[in-house]
C-alpha positions as CSV (number, residue, x, y, z in Angstrom):
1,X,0.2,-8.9,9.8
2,X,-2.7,-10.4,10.5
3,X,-5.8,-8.1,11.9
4,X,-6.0,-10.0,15.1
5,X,-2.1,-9.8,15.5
6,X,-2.6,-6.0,14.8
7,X,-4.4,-5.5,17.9
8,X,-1.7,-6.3,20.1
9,X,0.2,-3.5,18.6
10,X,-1.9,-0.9,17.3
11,X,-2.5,1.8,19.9
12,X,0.6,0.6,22.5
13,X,3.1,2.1,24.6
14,X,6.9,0.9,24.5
15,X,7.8,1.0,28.0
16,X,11.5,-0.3,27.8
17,X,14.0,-1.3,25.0
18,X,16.7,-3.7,26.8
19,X,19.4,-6.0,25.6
20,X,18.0,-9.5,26.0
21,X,18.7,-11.5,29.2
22,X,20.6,-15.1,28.6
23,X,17.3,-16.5,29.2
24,X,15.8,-15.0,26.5
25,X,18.8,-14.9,24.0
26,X,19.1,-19.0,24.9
27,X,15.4,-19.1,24.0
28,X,16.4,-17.5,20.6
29,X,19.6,-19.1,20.2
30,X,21.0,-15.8,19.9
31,X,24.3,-16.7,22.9
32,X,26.9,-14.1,22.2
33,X,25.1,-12.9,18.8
34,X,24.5,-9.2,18.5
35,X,22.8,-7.6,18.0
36,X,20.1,-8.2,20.4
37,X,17.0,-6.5,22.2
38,X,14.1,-6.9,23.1
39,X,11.3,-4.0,22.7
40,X,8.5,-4.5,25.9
41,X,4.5,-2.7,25.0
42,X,2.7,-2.0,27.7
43,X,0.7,-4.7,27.6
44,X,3.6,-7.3,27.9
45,X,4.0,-8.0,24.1
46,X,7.7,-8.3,23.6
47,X,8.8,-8.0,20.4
48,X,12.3,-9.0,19.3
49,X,13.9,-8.4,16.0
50,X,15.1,-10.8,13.9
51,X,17.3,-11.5,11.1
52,X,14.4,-13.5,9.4
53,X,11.6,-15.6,9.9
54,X,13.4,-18.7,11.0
55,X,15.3,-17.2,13.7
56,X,18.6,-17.8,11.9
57,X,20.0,-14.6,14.2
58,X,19.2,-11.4,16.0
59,X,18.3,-8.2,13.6
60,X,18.4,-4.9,13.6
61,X,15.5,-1.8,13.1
62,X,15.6,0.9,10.4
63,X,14.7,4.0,12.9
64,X,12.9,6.8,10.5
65,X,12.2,10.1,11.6
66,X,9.9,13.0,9.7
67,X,12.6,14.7,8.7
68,X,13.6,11.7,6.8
69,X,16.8,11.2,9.2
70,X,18.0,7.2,9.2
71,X,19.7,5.5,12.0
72,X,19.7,1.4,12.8
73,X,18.8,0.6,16.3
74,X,21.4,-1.6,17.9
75,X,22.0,-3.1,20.9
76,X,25.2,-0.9,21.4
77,X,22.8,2.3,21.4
78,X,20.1,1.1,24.0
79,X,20.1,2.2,27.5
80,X,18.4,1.4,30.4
């Protein structure tokens, strides 16, 4: 990543984790593809996962813990 993309990361608070509205998943493409989120910093970054660069789909995270634990996030998990 570049360093002055870094910034709007580095340091931030996720405030919510949200399935994306139509809006957004029309922006995407993404119209009945799951899964599909969108995670919101606290500075208004959203940052949405996706199956590769060119957009060709919605993607998932790898969730890590310390204790070395592995989990994907999906949509089916989030909560508001």
């Amino acid at each position: 990543m570049p360093q002055s993309n870094a910034a709007l990361l580095l340091g931030r608070k996720i405030i919510s984790v949200e399935r994306l509205s139509p809006r957004q998943a029309g922006f995407y493409g993404f119209e009945g593809r799951e899964p599909a989120f969108v995670i919101t910093l606290d500075n208004g970054v959203e940052l949405v996962p996706l199956a590769d660069a060119e957009r060709n789909g919605p993607g998932v995270l790898e969730v890590r813990t310390q204790d070395q634990r592995e989990d994907l996030l999906w949509t089916d998990i989030i909560r508001k």
